[in-house]
C-alpha positions in Angstrom: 6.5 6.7 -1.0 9.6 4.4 -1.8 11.6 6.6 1.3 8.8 6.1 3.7 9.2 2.4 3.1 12.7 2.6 3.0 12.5 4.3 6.5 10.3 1.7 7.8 12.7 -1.1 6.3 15.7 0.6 8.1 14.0 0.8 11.3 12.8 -2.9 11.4 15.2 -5.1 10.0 18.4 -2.8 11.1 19.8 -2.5 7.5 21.4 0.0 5.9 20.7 2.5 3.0 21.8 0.1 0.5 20.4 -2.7 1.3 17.1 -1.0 2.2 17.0 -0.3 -1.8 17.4 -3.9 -2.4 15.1 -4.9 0.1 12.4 -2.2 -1.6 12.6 -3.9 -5.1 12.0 -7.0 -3.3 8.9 -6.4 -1.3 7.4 -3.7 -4.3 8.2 -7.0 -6.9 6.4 -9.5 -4.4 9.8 -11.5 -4.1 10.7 -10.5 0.0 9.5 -13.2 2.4 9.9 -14.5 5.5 7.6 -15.9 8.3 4.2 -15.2 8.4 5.0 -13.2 11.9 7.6 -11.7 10.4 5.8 -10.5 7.5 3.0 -9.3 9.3 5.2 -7.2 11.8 6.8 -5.6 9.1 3.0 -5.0 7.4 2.0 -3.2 10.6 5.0 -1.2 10.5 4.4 -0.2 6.8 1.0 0.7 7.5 1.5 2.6 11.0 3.6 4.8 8.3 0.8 5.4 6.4 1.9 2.6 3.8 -0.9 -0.3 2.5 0.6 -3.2 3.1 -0.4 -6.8 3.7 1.2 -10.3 5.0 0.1 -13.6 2.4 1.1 -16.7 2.2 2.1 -17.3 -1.2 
């Protein structure tokens, strides 16, 4: 599951393979934010993938 979210991460936010891995600790640990628009773009990309995700406010 990690490269499907990688993939996704890739594709959204334009980053490469090394920071996608960075970026993946980060949303799997709880600690990536952003916008609540952003967040929930990137939530309905992850779960268009196939990936249950979900935008909260912390």
């Amino acid at each position: 599951m990690s490269v499907a979210i990688m993939r996704v991460l890739r594709a959204e936010l334009g980053i490469d393979l090394m920071n996608a891995r960075t970026v993946l600790r980060r949303v799997v640990d709880g600690d990536y934010s952003g916008t609540l628009p952003e967040m929930e773009h990137l939530a309905r990309a992850l779960r268009k993938s196939g990936i249950r995700a979900a935008a909260t406010r912390p």
